[in-house]
C-alpha angles and dihedrals in degrees: 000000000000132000116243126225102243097172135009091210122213121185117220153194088206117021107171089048087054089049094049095054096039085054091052079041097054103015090244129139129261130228141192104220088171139006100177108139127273081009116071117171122193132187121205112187144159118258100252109077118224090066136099120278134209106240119202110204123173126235133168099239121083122221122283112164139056099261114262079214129045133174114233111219118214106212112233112255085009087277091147096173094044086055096043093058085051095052086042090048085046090060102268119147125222099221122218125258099041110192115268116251100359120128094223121076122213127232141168124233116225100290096036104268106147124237133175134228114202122213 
């Protein structure tokens, strides 16, 4: 017997904004887990259910390190320019220092959380 990824967790200063802008990123849907005050919790998951969701919980530092975990996007239809000008009109961010000679670009999400787009 295995354990199963139920959530890939993110912290947030803005949970429902960086839902928001995962679900527009994967097509998923969003959803509000907890709206207590001072404490917002938000699900973003496939539409099959039995995978891993994105899971959107608020906390009241901000980010302050490169993430020791990323997720790697796959372009549809392997455009990786056309989907690299969505994410970007979406409110992702190219970062500086892209590593020389790889096929994959690197890009923050709204709050800084990095992301990569393969080639």
């Amino acid at each position: 017997m295995h354990a199963t990824i139920l959530n890939v967790t993110f912290d947030s200063a803005r949970p429902a904004v960086l839902a928001r802008f995962w679900g527009e990123v994967t097509g998923w849907e969003v959803q509000e887990q907890d709206s207590t005050p001072g404490h917002e919790e938000y699900a973003v998951g496939p539409p099959s259910p039995g995978g891993p969701r994105l899971y959107f919980v608020q906390v009241p530092e901000h980010k302050a390190v490169k993430n020791r975990i990323h997720l790697d996007l796959i372009p549809p239809g392997d455009d990786q320019a056309a989907e690299l000008a969505r994410l970007v009109g979406l409110g992702a961010s190219v970062l500086d220092g892209q590593p020389a000679e790889v096929p994959w670009v690197v890009l923050a999400d709204p709050e800084g959380n990095e992301f990569c787009l393969e080639g």
